[in-house]
C-alpha positions as CSV (number, residue, x, y, z in Angstrom):
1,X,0.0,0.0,0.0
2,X,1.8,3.1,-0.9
3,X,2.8,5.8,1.7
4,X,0.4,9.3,1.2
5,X,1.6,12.4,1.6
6,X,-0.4,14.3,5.4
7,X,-3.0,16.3,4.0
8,X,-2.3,20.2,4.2
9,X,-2.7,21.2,7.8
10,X,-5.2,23.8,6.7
11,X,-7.9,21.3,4.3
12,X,-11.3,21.9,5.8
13,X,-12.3,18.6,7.9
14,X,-15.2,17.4,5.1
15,X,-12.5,18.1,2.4
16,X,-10.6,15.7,4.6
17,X,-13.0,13.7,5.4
18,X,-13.5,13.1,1.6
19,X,-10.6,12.5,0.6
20,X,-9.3,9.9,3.3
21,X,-12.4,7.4,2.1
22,X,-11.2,7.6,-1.6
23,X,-7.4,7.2,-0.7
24,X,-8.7,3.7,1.1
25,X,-11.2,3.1,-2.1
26,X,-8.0,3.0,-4.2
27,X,-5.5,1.4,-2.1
28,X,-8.2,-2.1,-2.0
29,X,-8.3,-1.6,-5.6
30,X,-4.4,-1.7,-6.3
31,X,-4.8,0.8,-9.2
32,X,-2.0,3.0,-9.0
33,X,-2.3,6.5,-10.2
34,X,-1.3,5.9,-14.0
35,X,-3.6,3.1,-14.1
36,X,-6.6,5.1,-13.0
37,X,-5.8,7.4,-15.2
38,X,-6.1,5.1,-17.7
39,X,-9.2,4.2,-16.9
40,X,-11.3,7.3,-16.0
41,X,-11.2,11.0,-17.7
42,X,-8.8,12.2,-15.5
43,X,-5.1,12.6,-15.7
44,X,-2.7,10.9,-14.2
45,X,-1.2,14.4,-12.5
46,X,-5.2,15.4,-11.3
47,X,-5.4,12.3,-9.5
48,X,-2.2,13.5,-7.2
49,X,-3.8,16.6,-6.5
50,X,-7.1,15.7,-5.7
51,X,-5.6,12.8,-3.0
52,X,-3.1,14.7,-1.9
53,X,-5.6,17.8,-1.4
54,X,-3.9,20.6,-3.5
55,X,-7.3,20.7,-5.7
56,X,-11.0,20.2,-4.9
57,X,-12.3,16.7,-6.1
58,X,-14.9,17.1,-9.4
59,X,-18.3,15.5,-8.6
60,X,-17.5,13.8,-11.9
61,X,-14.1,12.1,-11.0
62,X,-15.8,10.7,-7.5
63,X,-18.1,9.0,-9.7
64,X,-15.5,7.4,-12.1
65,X,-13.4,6.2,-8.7
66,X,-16.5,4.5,-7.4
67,X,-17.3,2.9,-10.9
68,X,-13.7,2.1,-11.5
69,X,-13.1,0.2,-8.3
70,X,-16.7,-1.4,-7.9
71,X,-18.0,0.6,-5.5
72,X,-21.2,2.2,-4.5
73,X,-20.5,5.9,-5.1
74,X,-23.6,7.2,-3.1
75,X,-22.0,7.9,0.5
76,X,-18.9,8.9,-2.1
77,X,-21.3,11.5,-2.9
78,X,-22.8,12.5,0.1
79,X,-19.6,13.5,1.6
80,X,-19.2,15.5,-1.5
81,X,-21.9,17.4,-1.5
82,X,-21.1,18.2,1.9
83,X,-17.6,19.4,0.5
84,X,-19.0,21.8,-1.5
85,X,-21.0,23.7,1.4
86,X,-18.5,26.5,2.3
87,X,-19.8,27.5,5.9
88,X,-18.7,31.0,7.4
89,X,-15.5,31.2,8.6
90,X,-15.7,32.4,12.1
91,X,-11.9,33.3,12.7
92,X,-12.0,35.3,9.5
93,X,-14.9,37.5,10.4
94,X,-13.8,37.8,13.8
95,X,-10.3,39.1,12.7
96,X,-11.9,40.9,10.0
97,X,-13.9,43.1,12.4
98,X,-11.2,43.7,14.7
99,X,-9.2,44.9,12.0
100,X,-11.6,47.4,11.0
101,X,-12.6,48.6,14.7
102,X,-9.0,49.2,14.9
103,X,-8.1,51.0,11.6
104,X,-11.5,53.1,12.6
105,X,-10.5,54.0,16.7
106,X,-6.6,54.5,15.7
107,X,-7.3,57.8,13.9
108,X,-10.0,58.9,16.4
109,X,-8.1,57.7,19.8
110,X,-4.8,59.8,18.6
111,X,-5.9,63.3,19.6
112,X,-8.2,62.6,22.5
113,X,-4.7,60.6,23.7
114,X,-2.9,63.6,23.3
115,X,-4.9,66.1,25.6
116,X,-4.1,63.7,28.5
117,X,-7.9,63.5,29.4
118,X,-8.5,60.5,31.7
119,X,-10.7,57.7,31.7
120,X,-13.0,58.4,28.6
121,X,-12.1,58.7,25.1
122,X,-8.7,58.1,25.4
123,X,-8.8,54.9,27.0
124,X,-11.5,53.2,24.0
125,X,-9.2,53.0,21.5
126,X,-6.7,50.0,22.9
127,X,-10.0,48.1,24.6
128,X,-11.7,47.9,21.2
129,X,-10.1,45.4,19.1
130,X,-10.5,43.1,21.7
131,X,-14.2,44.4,22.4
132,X,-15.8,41.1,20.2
133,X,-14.7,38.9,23.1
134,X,-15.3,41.0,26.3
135,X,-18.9,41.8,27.5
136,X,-18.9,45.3,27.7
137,X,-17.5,45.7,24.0
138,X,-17.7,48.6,22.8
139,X,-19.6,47.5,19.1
140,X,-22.3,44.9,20.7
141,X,-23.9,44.7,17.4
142,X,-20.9,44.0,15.4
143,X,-18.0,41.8,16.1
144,X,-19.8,39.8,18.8
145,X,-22.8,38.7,16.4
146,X,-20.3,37.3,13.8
147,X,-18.3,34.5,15.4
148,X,-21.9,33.3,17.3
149,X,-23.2,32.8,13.7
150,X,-20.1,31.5,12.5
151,X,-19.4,29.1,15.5
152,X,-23.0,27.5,15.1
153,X,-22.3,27.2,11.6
154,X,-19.2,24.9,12.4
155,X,-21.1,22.9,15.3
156,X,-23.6,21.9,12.5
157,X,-21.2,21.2,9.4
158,X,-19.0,19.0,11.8
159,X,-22.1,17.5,13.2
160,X,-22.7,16.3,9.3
161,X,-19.4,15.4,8.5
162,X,-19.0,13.1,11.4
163,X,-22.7,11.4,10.3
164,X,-21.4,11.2,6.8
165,X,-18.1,9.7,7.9
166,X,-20.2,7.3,10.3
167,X,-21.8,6.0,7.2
168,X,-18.6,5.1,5.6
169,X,-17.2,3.5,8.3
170,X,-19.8,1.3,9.6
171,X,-21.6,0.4,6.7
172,X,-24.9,2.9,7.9
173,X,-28.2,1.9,7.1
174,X,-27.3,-0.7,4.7
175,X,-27.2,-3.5,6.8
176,X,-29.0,-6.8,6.0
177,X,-30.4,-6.7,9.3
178,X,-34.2,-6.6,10.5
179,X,-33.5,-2.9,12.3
180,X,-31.4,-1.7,9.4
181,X,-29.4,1.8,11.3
182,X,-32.5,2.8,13.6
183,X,-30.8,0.8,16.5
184,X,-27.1,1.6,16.1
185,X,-26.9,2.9,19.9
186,X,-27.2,-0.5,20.9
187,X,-24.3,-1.7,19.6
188,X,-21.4,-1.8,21.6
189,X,-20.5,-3.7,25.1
190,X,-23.2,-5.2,27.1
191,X,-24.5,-6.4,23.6
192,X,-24.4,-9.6,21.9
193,X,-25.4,-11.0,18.8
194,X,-25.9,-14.5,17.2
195,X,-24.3,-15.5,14.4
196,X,-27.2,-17.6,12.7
197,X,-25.9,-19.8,9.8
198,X,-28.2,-18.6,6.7
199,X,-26.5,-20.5,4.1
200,X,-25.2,-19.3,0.9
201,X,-26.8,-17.4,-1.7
202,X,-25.0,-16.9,-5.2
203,X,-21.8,-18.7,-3.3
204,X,-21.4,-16.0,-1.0
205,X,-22.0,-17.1,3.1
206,X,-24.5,-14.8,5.2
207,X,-24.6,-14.8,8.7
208,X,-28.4,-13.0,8.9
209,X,-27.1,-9.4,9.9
210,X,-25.9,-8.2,6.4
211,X,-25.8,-8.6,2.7
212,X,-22.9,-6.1,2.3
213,X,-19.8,-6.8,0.2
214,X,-17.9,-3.7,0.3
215,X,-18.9,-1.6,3.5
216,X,-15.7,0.1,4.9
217,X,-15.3,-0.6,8.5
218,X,-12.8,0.6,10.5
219,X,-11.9,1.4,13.9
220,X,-14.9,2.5,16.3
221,X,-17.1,2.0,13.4
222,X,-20.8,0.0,14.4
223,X,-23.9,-1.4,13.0
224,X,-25.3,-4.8,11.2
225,X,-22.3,-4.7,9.1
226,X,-19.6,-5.3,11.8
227,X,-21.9,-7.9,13.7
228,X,-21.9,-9.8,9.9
229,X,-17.8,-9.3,10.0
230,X,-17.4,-10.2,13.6
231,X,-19.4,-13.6,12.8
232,X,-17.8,-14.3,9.6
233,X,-14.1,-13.7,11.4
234,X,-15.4,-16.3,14.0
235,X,-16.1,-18.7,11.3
236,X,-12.8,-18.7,9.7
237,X,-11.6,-19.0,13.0
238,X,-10.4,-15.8,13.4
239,X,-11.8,-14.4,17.1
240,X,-12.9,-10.9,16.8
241,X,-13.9,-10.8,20.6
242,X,-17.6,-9.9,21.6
243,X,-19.5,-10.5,18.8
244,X,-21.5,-6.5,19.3
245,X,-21.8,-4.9,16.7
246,X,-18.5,-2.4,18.0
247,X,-15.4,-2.4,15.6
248,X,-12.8,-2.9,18.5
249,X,-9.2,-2.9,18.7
250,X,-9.7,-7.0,19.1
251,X,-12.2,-7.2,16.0
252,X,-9.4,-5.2,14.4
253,X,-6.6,-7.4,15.3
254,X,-8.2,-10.6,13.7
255,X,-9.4,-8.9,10.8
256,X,-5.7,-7.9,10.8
257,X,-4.7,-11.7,10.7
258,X,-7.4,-12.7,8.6
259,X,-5.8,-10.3,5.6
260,X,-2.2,-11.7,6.2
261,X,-3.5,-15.0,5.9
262,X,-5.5,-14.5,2.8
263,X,-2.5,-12.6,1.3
264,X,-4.6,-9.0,1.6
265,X,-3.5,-5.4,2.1
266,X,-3.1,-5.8,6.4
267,X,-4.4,-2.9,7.4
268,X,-7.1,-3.9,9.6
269,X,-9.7,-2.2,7.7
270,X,-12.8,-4.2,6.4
271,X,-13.8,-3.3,2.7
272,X,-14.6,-5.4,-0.8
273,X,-11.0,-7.5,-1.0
274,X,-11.5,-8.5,3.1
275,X,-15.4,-8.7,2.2
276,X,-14.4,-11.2,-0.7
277,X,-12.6,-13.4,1.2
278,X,-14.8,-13.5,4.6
279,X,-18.4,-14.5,2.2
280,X,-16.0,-17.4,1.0
C-alpha cells in the first residue's frame, strides 16, 4: 500500500474527510495512479492533487473512482456534496472586524490621547479590538454577532461530516439486518449477537445481519455490518472478541490476521477485497 503524503494542515475537515475514504477506495483496488488514469477522464497528474488535497475533487471524478473500483459511489457522494458547502469562517470574520474597529479608533483615539484626558475617550481605542470577546465591548452589534453565527455554523457542518463519515465506516443503514441503522446505539458492550448460519446465496455465506460486500469498516465503526464481519471472522476462525456490533481494537486485530493469511493489504480495515474473502 503506498505511503500518502499528510493532507495540508489547513484542508477543511469534510475536504478531509472526503478524501481519506477515496485514498482507502484506491489502495483495496491496487490501481496506482497511472492506471486510474487510464481508466477514467482524468489525468494521471489530477489524481495527485485531488488525493493529496492541492485541488477540490470534481463531482464527476468521485463517480469514475467508485465505478472504476466497484463501488457504491452514493456515500462517495454524500460526503461530496457536503464538501462543496463553504460554511462562514468564524476566525476570518472575527479578525476581519477587529481589523476594521482598529483602523477606525486609531485615527480617532490619537488626539483625544494627546490632551491627557483621563478615563473616557482616550482609554477606548486600545479596549476595542478586543471588544468582540469582552462583555462590555464597545460595538455589541458587530463583532460579537459574527463569530456566534459562524461558531453555530461549524457545530452543525461537523455534526454532518461526522454522520457522513459514520456512514462510511460502519456500513450505515445498509445492513441486512431486520432494524437496518435505527438501533445503532445499541451496539457496543453489554450487547451480543448470534451469528445464525443462513446459508449461501449466489456462493457468498451470510450470517443473517448483512448482505454487504464492500462496507468500509474501520476502527470505532458500528452497526449490522460489523456484527456480519465479527461472525464471519469467528467462522474462519479468526476471534474478533464480543460478537457487538462495535469495531474494536480486538475485531481489528483478527481482521488484521485474517488479511495476512489470505494474502490482503493488512491494514485492519474491512472493505470489498476482506469482504471477498470473509463471504467465501
Amino acid at each position: 500500500m503506498p505511503r500518502w503524503k499528510s493532507l495540508p494542515s489547513e484542508l477543511p475537515e469534510k475536504d478531509r474527510q472526503l478524501i481519506i475514504q477515496l485514498r482507502r477506495l484506491k489502495d483495496h483496488s491496487g490501481l496506482g495512479l497511472a492506471a486510474l488514469a487510464a481508466k477514467t477522464g482524468y489525468s494521471r497528474s489530477s489524481w495527485e492533487r485531488y488525493l493529496n488535497g492541492k485541488q477540490p475533487v470534481p463531482r464527476k471524478a468521485v463517480e469514475e473512482l467508485a465505478k472504476v473500483c466497484g463501488a457504491d459511489p452514493t456515500r462517495l457522494l454524500v460526503l461530496h456534496e457536503m464538501a462543496e458547502r463553504q460554511p462562514p469562517e468564524p476566525a476570518t470574520a472575527g479578525t476581519a472586524a477587529a481589523d476594521t474597529s482598529t483602523a477606525d479608533t486609531g485615527t480617532e483615539g490619537a488626539a483625544p490621547a494627546d490632551t491627557g484626558t483621563a478615563g473616557t475617550a482616550a482609554d477606548e481605542p486600545p479596549g476595542t479590538p478586543e471588544s468582540g470577546s469582552r462583555e462590555p465591548g464597545a460595538h455589541p452589534s458587530g463583532p460579537r454577532r459574527v463569530p456566534l453565527r459562524g461558531a453555530l455554523a461549524g457545530v452543525l457542518v461537523a455534526a454532518a461530516v461526522s454522520f457522513a463519515a459514520g456512514l462510511l465506516l460502519a456500513g450505515g443503514d445498509e445492513g441486512g439486518g431486520d432494524d437496518g441503522g435505527t438501533k445503532a446505539v445499541t451496539y457496543g458492550p453489554g450487547r451480543t449477537y448470534d451469528c445464525d448460519d443462513k446459508g449461501r446465496k449466489d456462493g457468498a455465506a451470510y450470517a443473517g445481519h448483512s448482505t454487504t460486500a464492500e462496507a468500509l469498516i474501520d476502527i470505532n465503526g458500528s452497526g449490522p455490518d460489523v456484527v456480519e464481519a465479527q461472525c464471519q471472522l469467528k467462522r474462519h476462525g479468526f476471534d474478533p472478541g464480543e460478537v457487538d456490533g462495535l469495531y474494536g481494537p480486538s475485531a481489528k486485530s483478527a481482521v488484521r490476521d485474517f488479511q495476512k493469511a489470505r494474502k490482503l493489504v493488512s491494514d485492519g480495515i474491512v472493505g470489498p477485497d476482506t469482504w471477498a474473502e470473509l463471504r467465501r
